[in-house]
MIKENU-860339 format. One record per residue (C-alpha): residue number from 0; residue in three letters; x, y, z. Coordinates in pm, whole numbers, plus 50000, padded with zeros to 5 digits. Example, Ala and Ser with C-alpha at 12.3 -4.5 7.8 and 13.67 -1.06 7.14 Angstrom:
% residues 2
+-----+------+-------+-------+-------+
! pos ! code !     u !     v !     w !
+-----+------+-------+-------+-------+
!   0 !  ala ! 51230 ! 49550 ! 50780 !
!   1 !  ser ! 51367 ! 49894 ! 50714 !
+-----+------+-------+-------+-------+
***
This chain:
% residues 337
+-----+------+-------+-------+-------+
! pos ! code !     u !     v !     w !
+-----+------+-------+-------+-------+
!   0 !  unk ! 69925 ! 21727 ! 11253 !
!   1 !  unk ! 69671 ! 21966 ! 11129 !
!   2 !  unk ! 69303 ! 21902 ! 11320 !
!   3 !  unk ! 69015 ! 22011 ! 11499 !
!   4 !  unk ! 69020 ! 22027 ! 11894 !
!   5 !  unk ! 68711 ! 21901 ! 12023 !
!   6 !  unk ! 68571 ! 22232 ! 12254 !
!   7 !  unk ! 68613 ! 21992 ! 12598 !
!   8 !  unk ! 68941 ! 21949 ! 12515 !
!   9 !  unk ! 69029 ! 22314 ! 12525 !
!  10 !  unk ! 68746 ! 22394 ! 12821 !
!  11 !  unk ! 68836 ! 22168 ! 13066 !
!  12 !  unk ! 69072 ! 22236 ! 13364 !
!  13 !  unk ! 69410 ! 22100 ! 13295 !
!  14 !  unk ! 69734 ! 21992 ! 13496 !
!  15 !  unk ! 70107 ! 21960 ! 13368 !
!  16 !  unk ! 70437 ! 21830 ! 13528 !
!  17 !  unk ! 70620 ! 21831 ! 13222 !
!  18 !  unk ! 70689 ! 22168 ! 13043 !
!  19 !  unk ! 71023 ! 22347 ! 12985 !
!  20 !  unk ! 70995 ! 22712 ! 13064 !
!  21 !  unk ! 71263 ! 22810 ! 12759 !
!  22 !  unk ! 71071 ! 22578 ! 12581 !
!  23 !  unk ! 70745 ! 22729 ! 12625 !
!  24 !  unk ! 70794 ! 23106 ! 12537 !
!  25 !  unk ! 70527 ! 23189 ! 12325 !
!  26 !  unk ! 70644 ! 23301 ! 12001 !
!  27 !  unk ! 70596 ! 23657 ! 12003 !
!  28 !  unk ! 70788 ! 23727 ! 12290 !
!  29 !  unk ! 71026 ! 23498 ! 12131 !
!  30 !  unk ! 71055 ! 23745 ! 11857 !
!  31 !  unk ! 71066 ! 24059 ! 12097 !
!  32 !  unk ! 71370 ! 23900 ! 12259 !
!  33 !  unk ! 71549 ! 23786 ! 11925 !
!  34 !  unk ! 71508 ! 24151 ! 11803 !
!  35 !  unk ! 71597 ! 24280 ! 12146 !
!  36 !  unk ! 71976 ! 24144 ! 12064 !
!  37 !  unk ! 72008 ! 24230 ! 11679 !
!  38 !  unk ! 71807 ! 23931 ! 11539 !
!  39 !  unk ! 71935 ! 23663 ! 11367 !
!  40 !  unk ! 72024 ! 23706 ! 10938 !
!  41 !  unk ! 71852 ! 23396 ! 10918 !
!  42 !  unk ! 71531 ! 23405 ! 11076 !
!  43 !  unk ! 71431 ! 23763 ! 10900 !
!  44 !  unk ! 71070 ! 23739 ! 11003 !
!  45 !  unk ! 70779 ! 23537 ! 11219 !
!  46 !  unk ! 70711 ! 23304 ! 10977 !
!  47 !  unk ! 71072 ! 23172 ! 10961 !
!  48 !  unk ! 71099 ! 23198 ! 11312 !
!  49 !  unk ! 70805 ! 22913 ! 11306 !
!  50 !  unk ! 71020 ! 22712 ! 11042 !
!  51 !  unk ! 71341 ! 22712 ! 11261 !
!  52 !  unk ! 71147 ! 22478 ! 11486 !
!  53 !  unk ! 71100 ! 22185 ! 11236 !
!  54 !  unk ! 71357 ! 21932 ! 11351 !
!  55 !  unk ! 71537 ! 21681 ! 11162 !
!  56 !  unk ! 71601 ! 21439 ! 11483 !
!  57 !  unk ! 71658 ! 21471 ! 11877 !
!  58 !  unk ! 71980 ! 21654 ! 11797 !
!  59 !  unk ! 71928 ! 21882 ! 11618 !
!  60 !  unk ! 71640 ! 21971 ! 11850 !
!  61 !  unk ! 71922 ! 21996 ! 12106 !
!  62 !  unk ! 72120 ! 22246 ! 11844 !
!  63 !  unk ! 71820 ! 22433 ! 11781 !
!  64 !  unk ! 71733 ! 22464 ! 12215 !
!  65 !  unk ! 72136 ! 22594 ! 12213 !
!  66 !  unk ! 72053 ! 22807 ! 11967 !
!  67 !  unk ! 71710 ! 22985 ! 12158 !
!  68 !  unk ! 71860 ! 23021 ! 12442 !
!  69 !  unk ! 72118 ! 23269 ! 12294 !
!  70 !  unk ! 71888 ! 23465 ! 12304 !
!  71 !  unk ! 71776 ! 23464 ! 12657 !
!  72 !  unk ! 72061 ! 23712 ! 12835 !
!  73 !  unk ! 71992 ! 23911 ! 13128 !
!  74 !  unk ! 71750 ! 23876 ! 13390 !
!  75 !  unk ! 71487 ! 24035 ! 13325 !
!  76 !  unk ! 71423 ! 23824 ! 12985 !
!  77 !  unk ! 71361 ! 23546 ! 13245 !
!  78 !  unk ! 71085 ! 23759 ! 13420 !
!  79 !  unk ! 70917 ! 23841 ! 13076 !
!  80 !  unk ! 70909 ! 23518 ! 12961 !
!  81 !  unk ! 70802 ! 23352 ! 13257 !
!  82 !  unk ! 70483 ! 23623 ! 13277 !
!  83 !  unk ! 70425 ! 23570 ! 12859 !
!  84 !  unk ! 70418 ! 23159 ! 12926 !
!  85 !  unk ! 70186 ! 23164 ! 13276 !
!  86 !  unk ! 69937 ! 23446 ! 13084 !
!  87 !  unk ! 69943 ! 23125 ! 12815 !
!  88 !  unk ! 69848 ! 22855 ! 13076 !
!  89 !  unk ! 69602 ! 23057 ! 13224 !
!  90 !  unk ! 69441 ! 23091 ! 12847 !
!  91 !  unk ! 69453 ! 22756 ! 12837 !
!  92 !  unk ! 69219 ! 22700 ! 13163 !
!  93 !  unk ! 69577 ! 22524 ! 13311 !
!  94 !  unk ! 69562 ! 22535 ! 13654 !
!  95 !  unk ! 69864 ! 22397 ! 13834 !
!  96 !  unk ! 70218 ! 22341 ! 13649 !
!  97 !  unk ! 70551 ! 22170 ! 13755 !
!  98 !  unk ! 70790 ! 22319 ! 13510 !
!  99 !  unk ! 71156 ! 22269 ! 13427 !
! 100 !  unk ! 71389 ! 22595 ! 13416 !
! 101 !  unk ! 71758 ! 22526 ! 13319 !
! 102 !  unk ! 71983 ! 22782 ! 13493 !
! 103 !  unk ! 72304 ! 22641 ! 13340 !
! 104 !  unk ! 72239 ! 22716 ! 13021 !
! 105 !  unk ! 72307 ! 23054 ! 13090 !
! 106 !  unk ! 72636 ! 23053 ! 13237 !
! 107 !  unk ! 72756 ! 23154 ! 12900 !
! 108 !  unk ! 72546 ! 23486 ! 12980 !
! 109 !  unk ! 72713 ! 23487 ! 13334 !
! 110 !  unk ! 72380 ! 23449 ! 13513 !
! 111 !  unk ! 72346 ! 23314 ! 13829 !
! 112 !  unk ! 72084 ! 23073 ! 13929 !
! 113 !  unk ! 72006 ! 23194 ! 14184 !
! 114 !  unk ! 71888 ! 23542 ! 14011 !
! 115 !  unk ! 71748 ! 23309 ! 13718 !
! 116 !  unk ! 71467 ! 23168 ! 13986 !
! 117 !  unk ! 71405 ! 23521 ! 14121 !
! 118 !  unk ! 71368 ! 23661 ! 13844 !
! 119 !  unk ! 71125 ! 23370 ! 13669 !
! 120 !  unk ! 70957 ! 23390 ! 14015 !
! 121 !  unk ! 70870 ! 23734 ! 13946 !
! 122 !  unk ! 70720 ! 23696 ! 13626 !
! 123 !  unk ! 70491 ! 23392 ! 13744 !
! 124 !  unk ! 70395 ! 23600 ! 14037 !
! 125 !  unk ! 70236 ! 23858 ! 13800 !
! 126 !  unk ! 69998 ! 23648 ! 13632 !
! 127 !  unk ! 69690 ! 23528 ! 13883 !
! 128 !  unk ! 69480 ! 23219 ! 13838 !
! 129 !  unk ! 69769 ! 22930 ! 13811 !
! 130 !  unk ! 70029 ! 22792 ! 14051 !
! 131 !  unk ! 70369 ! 22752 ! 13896 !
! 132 !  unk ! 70635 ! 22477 ! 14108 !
! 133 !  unk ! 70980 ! 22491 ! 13932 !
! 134 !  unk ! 71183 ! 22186 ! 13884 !
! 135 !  unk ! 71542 ! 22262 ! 13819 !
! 136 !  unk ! 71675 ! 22068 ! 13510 !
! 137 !  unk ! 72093 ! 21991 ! 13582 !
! 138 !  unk ! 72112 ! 21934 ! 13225 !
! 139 !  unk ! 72299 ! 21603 ! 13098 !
! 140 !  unk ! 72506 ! 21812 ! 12815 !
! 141 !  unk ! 72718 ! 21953 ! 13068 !
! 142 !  unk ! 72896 ! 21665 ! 13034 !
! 143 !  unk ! 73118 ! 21425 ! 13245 !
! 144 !  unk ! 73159 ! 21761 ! 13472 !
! 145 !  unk ! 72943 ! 21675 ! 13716 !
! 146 !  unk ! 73079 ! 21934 ! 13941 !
! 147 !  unk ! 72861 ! 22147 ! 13740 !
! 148 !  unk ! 72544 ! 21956 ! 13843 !
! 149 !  unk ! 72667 ! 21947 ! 14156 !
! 150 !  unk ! 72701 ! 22318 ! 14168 !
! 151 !  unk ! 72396 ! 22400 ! 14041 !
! 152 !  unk ! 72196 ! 22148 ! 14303 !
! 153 !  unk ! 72323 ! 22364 ! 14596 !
! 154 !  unk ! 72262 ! 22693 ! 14460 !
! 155 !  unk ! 71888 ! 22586 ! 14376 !
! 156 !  unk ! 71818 ! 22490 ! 14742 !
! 157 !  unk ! 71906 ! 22866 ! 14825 !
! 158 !  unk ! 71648 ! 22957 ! 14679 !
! 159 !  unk ! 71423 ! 22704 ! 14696 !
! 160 !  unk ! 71145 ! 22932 ! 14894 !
! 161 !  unk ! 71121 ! 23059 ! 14558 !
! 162 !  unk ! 70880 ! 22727 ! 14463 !
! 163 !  unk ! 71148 ! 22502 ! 14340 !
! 164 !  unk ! 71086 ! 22126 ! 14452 !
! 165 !  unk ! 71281 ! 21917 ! 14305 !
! 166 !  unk ! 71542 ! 21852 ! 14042 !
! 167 !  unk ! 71521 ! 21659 ! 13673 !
! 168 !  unk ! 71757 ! 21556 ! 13402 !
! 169 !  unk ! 71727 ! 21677 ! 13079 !
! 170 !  unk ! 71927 ! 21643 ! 12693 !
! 171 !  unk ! 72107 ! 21415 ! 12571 !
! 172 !  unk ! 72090 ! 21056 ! 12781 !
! 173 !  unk ! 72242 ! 20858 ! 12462 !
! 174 !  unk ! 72584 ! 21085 ! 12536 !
! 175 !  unk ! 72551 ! 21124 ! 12898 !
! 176 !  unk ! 72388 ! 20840 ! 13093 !
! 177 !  unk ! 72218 ! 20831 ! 13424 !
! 178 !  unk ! 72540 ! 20663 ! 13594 !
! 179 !  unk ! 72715 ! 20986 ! 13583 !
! 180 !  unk ! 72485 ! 21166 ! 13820 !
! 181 !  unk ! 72420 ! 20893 ! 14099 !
! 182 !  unk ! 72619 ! 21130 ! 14335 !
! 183 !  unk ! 72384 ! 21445 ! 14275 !
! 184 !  unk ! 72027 ! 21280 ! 14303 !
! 185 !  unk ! 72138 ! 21128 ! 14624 !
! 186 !  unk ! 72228 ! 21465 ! 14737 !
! 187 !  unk ! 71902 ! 21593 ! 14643 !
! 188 !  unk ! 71738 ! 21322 ! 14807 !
! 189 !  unk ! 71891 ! 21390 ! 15113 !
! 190 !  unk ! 71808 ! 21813 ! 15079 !
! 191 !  unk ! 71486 ! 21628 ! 15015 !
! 192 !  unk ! 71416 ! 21757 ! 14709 !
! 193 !  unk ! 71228 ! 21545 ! 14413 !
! 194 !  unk ! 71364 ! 21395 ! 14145 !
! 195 !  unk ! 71284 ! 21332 ! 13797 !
! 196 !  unk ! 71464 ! 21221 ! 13463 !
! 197 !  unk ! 71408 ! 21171 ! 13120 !
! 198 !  unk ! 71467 ! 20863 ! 13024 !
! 199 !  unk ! 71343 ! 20640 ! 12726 !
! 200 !  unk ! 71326 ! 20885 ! 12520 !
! 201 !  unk ! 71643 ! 20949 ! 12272 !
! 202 !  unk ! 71786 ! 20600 ! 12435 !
! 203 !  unk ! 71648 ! 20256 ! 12499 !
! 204 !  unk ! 71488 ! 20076 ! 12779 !
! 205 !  unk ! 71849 ! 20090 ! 12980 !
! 206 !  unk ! 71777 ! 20456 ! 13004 !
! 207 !  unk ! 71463 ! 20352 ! 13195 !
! 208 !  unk ! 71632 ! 20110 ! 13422 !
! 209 !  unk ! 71907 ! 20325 ! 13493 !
! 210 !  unk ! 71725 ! 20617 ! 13606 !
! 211 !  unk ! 71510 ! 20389 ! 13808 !
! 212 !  unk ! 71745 ! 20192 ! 13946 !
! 213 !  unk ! 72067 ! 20440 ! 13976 !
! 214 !  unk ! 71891 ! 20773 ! 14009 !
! 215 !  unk ! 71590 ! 20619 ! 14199 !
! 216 !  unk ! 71397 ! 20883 ! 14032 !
! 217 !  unk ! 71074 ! 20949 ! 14154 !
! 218 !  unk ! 70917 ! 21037 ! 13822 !
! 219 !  unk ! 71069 ! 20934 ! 13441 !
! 220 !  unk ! 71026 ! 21200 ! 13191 !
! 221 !  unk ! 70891 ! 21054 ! 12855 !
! 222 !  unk ! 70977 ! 20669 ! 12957 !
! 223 !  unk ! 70807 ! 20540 ! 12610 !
! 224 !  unk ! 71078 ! 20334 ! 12515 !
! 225 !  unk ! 71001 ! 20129 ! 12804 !
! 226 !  unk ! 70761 ! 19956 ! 12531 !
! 227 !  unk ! 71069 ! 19728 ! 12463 !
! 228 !  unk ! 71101 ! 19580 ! 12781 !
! 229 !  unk ! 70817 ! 19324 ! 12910 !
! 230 !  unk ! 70995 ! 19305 ! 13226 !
! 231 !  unk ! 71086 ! 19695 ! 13281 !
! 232 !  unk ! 70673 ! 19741 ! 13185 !
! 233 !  unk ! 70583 ! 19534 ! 13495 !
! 234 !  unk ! 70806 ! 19697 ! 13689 !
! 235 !  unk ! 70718 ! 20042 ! 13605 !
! 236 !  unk ! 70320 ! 19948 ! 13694 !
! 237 !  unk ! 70376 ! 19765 ! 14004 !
! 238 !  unk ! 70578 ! 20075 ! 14095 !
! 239 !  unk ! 70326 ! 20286 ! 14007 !
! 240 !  unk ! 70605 ! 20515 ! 13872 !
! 241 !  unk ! 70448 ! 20795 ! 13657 !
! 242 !  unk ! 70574 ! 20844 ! 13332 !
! 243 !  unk ! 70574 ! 21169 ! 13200 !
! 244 !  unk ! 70425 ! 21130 ! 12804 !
! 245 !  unk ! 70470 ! 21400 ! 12562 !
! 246 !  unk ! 70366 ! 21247 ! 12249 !
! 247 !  unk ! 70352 ! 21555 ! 12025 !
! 248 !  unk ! 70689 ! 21639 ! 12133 !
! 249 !  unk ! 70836 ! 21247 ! 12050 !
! 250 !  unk ! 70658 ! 21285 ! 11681 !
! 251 !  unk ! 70846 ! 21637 ! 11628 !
! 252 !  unk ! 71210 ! 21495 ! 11759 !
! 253 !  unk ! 71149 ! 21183 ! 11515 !
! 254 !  unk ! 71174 ! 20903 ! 11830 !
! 255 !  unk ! 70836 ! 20807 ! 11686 !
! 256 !  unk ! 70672 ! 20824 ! 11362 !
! 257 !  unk ! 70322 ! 20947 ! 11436 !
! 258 !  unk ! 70059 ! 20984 ! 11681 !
! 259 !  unk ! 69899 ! 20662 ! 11585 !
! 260 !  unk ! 70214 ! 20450 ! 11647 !
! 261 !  unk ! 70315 ! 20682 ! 11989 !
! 262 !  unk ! 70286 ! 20336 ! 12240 !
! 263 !  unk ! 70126 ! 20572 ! 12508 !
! 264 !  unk ! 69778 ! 20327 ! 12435 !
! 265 !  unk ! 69991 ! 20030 ! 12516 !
! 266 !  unk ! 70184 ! 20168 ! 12806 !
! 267 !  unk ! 69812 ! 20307 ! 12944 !
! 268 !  unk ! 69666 ! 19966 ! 12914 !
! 269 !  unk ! 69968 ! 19793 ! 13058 !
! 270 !  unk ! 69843 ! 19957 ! 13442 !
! 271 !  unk ! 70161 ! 20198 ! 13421 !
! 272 !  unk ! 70071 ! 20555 ! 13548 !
! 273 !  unk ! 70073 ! 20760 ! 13246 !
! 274 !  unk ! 70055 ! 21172 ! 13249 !
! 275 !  unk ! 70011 ! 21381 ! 12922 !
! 276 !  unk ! 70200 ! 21697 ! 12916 !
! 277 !  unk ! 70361 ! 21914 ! 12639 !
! 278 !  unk ! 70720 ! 21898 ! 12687 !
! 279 !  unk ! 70795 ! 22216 ! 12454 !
! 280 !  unk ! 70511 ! 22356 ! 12316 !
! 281 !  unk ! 70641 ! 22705 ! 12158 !
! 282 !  unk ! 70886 ! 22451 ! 11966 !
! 283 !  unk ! 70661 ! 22177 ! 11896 !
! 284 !  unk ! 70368 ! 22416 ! 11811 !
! 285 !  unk ! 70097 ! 22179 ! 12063 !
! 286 !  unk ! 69907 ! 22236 ! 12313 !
! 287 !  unk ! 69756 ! 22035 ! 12588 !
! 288 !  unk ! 69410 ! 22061 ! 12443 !
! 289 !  unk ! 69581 ! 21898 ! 12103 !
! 290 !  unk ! 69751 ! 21646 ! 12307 !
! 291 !  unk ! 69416 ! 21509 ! 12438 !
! 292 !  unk ! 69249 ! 21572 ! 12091 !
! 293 !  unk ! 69565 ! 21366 ! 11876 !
! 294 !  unk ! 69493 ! 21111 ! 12135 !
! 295 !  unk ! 69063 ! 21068 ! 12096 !
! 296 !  unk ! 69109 ! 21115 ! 11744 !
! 297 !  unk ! 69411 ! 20896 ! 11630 !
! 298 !  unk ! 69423 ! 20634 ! 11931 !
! 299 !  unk ! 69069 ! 20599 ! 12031 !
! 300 !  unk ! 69143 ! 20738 ! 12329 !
! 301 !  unk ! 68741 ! 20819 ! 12526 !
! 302 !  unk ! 68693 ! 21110 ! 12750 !
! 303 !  unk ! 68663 ! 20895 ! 13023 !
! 304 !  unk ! 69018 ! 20747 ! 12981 !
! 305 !  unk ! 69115 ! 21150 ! 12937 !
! 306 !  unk ! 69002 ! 21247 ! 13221 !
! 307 !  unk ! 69167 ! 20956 ! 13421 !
! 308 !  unk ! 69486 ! 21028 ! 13244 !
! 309 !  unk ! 69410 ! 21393 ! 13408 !
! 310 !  unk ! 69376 ! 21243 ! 13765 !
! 311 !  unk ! 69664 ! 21034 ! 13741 !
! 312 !  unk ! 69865 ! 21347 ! 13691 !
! 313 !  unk ! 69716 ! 21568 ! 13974 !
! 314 !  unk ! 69836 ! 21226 ! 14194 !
! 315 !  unk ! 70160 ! 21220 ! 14005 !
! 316 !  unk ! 70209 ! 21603 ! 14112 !
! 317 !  unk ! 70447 ! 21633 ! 14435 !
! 318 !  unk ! 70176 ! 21872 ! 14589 !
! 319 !  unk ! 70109 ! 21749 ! 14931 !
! 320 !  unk ! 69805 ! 21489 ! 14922 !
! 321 !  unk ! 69544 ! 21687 ! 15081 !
! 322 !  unk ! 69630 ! 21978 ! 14792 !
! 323 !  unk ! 69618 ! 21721 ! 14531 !
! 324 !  unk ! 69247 ! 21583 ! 14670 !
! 325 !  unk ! 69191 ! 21947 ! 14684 !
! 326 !  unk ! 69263 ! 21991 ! 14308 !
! 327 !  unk ! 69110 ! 21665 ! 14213 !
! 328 !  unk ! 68764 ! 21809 ! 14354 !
! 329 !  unk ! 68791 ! 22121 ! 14205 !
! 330 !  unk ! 68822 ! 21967 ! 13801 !
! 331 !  unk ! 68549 ! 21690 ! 13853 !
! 332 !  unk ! 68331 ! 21984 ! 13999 !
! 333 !  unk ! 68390 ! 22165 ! 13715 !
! 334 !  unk ! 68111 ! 22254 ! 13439 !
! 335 !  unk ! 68298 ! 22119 ! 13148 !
! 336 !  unk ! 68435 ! 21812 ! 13355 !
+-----+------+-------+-------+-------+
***
């Protein structure tokens, strides 16, 4: 996926609501924390660091996100690699970000998540020049313990003056469906908290439904298998319900082929309210300017329809509305707008 990035895709101001903090470390710091706990026999140098994160399908993407986060064990690793990933947006002239931490991955480590968001807190709060909301992800591999995402709901809203505004659903939905976690997203709903889920992404159009229907998510992350549903497709635009595209990242887990046959163009031209975000980017080796780029270059995509796609996702944030008009004046007042 090799290619040029057009200069106004990498100057303009930019806007994300779907990034995974563990996911977006950038490799060097990465490294520092692999060698900080004796390295790994496998992965003697940078270079085969880079080739860990070539994936054979979603799971082993999921094996290979167990594996990372191995190396992620005390507290203050959250607080470096929350300052190394912000210093990255800001390089990338991104200037507001709802992104997805995962405190229970890291019960293993015996952290609590409540520490994890002060401590990720602190590292955004050292770099200036970006806004960081945190969306907790309950994680579906926990399993059919949903005490766990139970749990882990209440002890966010502790600490939820620490910028966290909502909850999502990450992993596996083909093991772990939405039905499981009806309980906790009306909980949430209720500490009003937002909710998002991926969906349509590893599973089919009944993903979709479900988390629309069960979870009454607000937002669906990914949501491109919706494609195989006339009926869910109307839905999803008379809803306005924004989905939350990552094509790079679908290409990379195999759940599409290439950028030319991602169905964002046909989702996009459908009416359905459709954001561009990274997902991953340390393990998927994109950016947001390459997002927009794969998109001009291998779907025809104009810079008009860009920069709409842009707007829709300042609307899609949950800032309050007269911060998202706010932000919506600042980028079209911008030079390279």
């Amino acid at each position: 996926m090799e290619q040029q990035i057009p200069s106004w895709c990498e100057k303009i101001p930019k806007v994300e609501i779907h990034l995974h903090l563990e996911g977006a470390i950038p490799l060097p710091t990465l490294w520092q924390l692999v060698q900080k706990y004796g390295g790994d026999p496998e992965i003697p140098t940078m270079e085969a660091l880079t080739e860990k994160f070539v994936f054979k399908d979603f799971a082993h993407f999921i094996e290979v996100w167990n594996w990372k986060n191995n190396f992620i064990r005390e507290y203050e690793d959250f607080t470096l690699l929350a300052e190394a990933v912000a210093r990255d947006l800001v390089r990338q002239n991104i200037r507001y970000v709802e992104a997805f931490c995962s405190p229970g991955d890291f019960a293993r480590h015996n952290l609590t998540t409540q520490e994890i968001i002060y401590a990720i807190r602190k590292g955004l709060d050292r770099v200036p020049n970006i806004r960081v909301a945190l969306i907790a992800d309950l994680i579906r591999d926990t399993g059919p313990n949903i005490d766990k995402a139970m749990t882990t709901l209440h002890e966010v809203a502790e600490v939820r003056d620490q910028g966290v505004i909502g909850i999502g659903l990450g992993g596996s939905e083909q093991k772990y469906p939405a039905q499981l976690f009806k309980t906790v997203f009306a909980t949430a709903r209720q500490m009003w908290l937002h909710t998002t889920a991926h969906a349509g992404e590893a599973a089919g159009p009944e993903s979709v439904w479900a988390a629309l229907e069960v979870l009454k998510a607000e937002r669906i992350g990914h949501g491109i298998r919706a494609i195989e549903d006339g009926k869910l497709m109307d839905i999803l635009a008379e809803l306005h319900t924004p989905l939350e595209v990552c094509p790079i990242s679908n290409v990379r887990t195999g759940v599409v082929k290439s950028i030319a046959e991602h169905p964002i163009r046909k989702l996009y031209n459908r009416g359905i309210v459709v954001t561009l975000n990274t997902d991953d980017p340390m393990m998927f080796g994109n950016s947001l300017a390459l997002e927009y780029a794969s998109l001009i270059n291998e779907l025809d995509f104009s810079r008009t329809e860009i920069k709409q796609i842009l707007l829709q996702t300042i609307r899609a944030t949950w800032l309050e509305n007269d911060e998202k008009e706010a932000l919506v004046a600042e980028f079209v007042k911008d030079p390279a707008w």
